[in-house]
N, C-alpha and C positions, 0 to 999 in steps of 0.2 A: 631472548627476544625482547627488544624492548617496545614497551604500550605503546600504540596508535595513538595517534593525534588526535585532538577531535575533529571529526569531519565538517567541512564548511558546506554553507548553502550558497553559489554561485549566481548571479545573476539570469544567466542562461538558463537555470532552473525554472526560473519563473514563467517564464510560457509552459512549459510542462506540468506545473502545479495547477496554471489558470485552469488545464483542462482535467482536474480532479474534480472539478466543479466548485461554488460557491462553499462558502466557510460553514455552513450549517449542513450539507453534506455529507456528514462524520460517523464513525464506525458506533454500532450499537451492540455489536454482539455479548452474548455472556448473561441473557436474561431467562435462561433455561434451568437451572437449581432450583431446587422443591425449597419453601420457604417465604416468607416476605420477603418484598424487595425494600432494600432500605436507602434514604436517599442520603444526600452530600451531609448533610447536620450532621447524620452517623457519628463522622470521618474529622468533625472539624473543631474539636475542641480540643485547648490547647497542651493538654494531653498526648493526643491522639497526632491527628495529621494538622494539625489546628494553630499551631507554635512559631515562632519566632525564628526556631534556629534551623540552619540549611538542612538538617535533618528530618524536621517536623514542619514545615513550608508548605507542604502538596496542596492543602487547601485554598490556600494561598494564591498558589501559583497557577490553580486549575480556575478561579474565582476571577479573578482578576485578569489574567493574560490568556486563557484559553478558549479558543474560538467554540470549543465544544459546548460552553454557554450558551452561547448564543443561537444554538442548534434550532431550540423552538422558536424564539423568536422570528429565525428566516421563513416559519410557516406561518407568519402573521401579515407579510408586506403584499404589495402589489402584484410582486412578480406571480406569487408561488399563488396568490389568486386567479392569475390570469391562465398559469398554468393547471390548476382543479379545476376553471372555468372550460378546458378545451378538452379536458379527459372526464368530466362529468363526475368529481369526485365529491362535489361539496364543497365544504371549509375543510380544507388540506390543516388545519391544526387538529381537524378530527378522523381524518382519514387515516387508515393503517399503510396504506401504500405512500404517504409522506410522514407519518409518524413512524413507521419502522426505524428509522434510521434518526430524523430528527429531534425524537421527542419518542422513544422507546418506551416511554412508563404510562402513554395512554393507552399500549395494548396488551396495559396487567391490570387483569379485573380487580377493580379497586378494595374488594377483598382481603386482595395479595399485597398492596402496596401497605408500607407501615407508616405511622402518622407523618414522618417527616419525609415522606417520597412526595415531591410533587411535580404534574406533568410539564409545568415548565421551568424543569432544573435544566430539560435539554437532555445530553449526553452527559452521566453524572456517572459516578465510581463505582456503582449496579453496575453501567452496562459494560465498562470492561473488563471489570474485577469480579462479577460475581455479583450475588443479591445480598452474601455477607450473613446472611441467617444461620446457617449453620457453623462459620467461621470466625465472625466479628468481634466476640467476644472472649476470642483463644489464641487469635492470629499474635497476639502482641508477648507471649509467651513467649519466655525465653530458652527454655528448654525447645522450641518448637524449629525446626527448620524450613524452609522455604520448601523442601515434598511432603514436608506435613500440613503445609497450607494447602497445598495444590489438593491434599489426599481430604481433607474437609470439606472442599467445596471451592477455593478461591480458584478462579482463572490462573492459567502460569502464560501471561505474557511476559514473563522474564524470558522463556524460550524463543527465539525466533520464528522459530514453526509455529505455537501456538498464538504468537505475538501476529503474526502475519495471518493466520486465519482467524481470529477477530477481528481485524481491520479488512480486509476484504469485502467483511458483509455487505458494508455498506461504501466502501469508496471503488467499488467496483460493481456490484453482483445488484442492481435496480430495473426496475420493470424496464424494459425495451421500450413501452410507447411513452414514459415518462421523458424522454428524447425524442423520438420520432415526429410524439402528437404534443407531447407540454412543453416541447425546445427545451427541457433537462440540458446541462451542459454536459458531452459525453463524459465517462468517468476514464481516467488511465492509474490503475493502481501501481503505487511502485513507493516500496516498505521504507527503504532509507530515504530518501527524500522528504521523505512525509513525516519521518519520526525525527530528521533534523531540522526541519519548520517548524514541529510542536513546541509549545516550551516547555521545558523537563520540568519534572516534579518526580523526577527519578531519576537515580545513577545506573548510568552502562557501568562492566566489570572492564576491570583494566585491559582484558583480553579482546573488547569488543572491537570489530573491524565492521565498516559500512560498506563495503564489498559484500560480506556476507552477509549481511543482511538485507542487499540489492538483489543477490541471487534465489533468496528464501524466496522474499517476496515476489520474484518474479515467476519462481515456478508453481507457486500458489495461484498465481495471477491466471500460469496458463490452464492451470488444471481448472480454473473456476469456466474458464473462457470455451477449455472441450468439454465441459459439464454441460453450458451453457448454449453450446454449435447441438452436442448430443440429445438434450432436450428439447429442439425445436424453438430457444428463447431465444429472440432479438432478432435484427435483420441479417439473412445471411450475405447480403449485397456488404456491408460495413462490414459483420463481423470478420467473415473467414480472413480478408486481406489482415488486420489485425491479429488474430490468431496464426497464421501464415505467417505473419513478420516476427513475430514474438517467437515462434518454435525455432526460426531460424535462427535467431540472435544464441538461444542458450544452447543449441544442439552445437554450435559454434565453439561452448565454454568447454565442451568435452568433462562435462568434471564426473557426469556418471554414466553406465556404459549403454546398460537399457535405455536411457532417456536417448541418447544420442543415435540407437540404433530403431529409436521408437517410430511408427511412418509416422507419416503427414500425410494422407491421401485427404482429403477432403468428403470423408462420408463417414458412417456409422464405425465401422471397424476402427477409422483412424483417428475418428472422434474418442474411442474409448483407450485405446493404448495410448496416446499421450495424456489422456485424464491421468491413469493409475504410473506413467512413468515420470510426468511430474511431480506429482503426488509422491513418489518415492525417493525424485530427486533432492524435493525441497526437504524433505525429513532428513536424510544424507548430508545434506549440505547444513545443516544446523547444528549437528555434531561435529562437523567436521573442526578437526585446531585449525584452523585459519590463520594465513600469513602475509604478510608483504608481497611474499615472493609469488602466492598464488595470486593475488589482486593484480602483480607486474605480467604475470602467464595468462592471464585472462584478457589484462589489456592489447599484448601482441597478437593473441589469437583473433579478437575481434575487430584489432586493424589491418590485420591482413585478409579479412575478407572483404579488401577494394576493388578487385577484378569481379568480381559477383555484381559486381553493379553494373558490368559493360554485357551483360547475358542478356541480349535485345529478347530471348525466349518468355522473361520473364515482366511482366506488365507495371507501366509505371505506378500503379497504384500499389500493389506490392509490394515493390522497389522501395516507396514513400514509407510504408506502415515497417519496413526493415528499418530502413533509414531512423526514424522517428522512435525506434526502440533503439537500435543500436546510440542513436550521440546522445541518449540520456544515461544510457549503461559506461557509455565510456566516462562521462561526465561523472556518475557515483563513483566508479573505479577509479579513477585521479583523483577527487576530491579526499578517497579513503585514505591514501596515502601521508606519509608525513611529507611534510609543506620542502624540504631539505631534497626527499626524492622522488618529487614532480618532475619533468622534464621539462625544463623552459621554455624549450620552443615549441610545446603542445600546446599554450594556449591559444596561438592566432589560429592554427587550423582548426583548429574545434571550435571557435568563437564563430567561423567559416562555416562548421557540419550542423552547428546550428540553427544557424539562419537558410541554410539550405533544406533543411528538412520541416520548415516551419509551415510550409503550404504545399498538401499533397496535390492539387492539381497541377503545379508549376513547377514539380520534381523534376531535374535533370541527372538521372542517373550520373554519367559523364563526369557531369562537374564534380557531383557528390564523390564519385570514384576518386577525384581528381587529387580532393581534399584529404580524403582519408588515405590517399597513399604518402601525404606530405604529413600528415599526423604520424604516420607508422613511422617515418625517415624520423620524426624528432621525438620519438622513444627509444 
């Protein structure tokens, strides 16, 4: 088989990013390892991550090009004032319910931080790698393999599964009234898109395909979403059509068999069995060897569900929250592709499913149906 392309970032992506929210929005997870947390200086001597050559870059590249910087800063401006001013938090650079995610290191008792940890590095190499105390100074060992890193303490977001449940925390999983009552911009997580926006300061293996890592990440997405319907968090008015469109996009993929036979009823029971069959699909689906030919089966299946749209049973808002998952799934699943076995004339209809699904009040099924049966014809 030969290596995947690297996957591009389309245009059309970009209204779907817009709604991940602002650029300080960014994942924090991985601050739970006994130890001090140690900050970016760690990591950044030229040595270490600190150097010159494509190899030794990351500092580099996370310093200079990476929005994750600037993470505390966004809890320094007007907005993110006017928004603690409406939810009664105080100064949001001190708050934990906007420093969770932007600024992770003001809720480690300063105890725990090591001299060179400071609160505003923002999102720094603690929060996705680990606090690095128990591993920092062994990881670079040459006898050592990468599950010996993971077996010390270091995060393994080299794995998709575990890559996608660190980012989750925070590009999805935020207080409900930080939306409702602070205007938060809603959050849509979705794993490749998001990890083809970043700037690399690290290599995929030749093997990697952005399909599969659309799909981790989306069933990570849903299991957070029936955690989240299950706990009584967020509005059930918004969420469930979301969770509703999302179950149906990957029950669609067929790839595993519980998830696909898993309900969706809309209450406690149904909240809990797509939790644990997500949950088992996105594990599934990370091991899985991933092919071409699976990303070409996934796209036929999810174009041929255009008659789904003419099911007047089913309510336009739904309809939308389908729509609005499905032409971003099909968008990472083309883009994964090598650029040779794109379909040509899949780009006008989708440029089409785009702009149709960009306003769920003014959804026309119909049309949408209309589109994606002319997208399936140019597959």
């Amino acid at each position: 088989m030969s290596a995947p392309s690297k996957p591009e970032i389309s245009p059309r992506l970009i209204f779907f990013l817009a709604l991940l929210g602002p650029p300080g929005a960014l994942a924090a997870g991985g601050l739970e390892s006994p130890g001090l947390v140690s900050g970016p200086a760690s990591c950044s001597t030229s040595g270490c991550h600190g150097g010159a050559s494509e190899s030794s870059r990351q500092f580099a590249v996370w310093s200079q090009r990476d929005v994750h910087t600037r993470a505390y800063a966004t809890l320094t401006n007007a907005r993110s004032a006017r928004m603690a001013e409406a939810l009664q938090l105080g100064r949001p650079a001190e708050n934990s319910t906007c420093t969770a995610c932007h600024a992770p290191l003001q809720t480690v008792a300063p105890a725990l931080r090591a001299a060179d940890a400071h609160v505003e590095d923002g999102v720094a190499c603690a929060s996705c790698h680990g606090t690095g105390d128990s591993w920092l100074r062994s990881h670079t060992r040459p006898d050592w393999t990468h599950a010996d890193r993971v077996a010390a303490g270091m995060s393994d977001v080299r794995h998709l599964y575990g890559r996608a449940n660190s980012c989750v925390a925070c590009h999805q999983n935020i207080d409900p009234r930080l939306v409702t009552v602070g205007k938060h911009p809603a959050l849509i997580f979705e794993l490749d898109g998001q990890s083809v926006a970043e700037p690399k300061h690290w290599r995929e293996p030749a093997t990697a395909h952005g399909a599969q890592a659309w799909f981790v990440g989306q069933a990570v997405a849903l299991r957070e979403m029936s955690s989240a319907l299950a706990h009584d968090r967020g509005e059930p008015g918004q969420a469930l059509p979301r969770w509703a469109g999302l179950h149906w996009v990957l029950q669609h993929c067929a790839l595993d068999e519980n998830f696909s036979a898993a309900a969706a009823a809309p209450d406690a029971a149904g909240f809990a069995a797509v939790l644990a069959a997500s949950d088992s699909a996105a594990r599934r689906a990370a091991d899985l060897a991933w092919s071409h030919d699976l990303t070409k089966t996934l796209l036929k299946k999810l174009a041929a569900t255009h008659a789904a749209f003419l099911d007047s049973s089913i309510g336009r808002l739904e309809h939308a929250r389908r729509a609005e998952r499905l032409v971003l799934a099909l968008d990472r699943l083309l883009a994964s592709l090598p650029a040779a076995a794109r379909p040509a004339g899949a780009q006008a209809p989708l440029d089409s499913l785009f702009s149709l699904a960009q306003s769920a009040p003014d959804f026309a099924p119909a049309d949408f149906a209309r589109e994606l049966a002319a997208f399936e014809r140019a597959l």
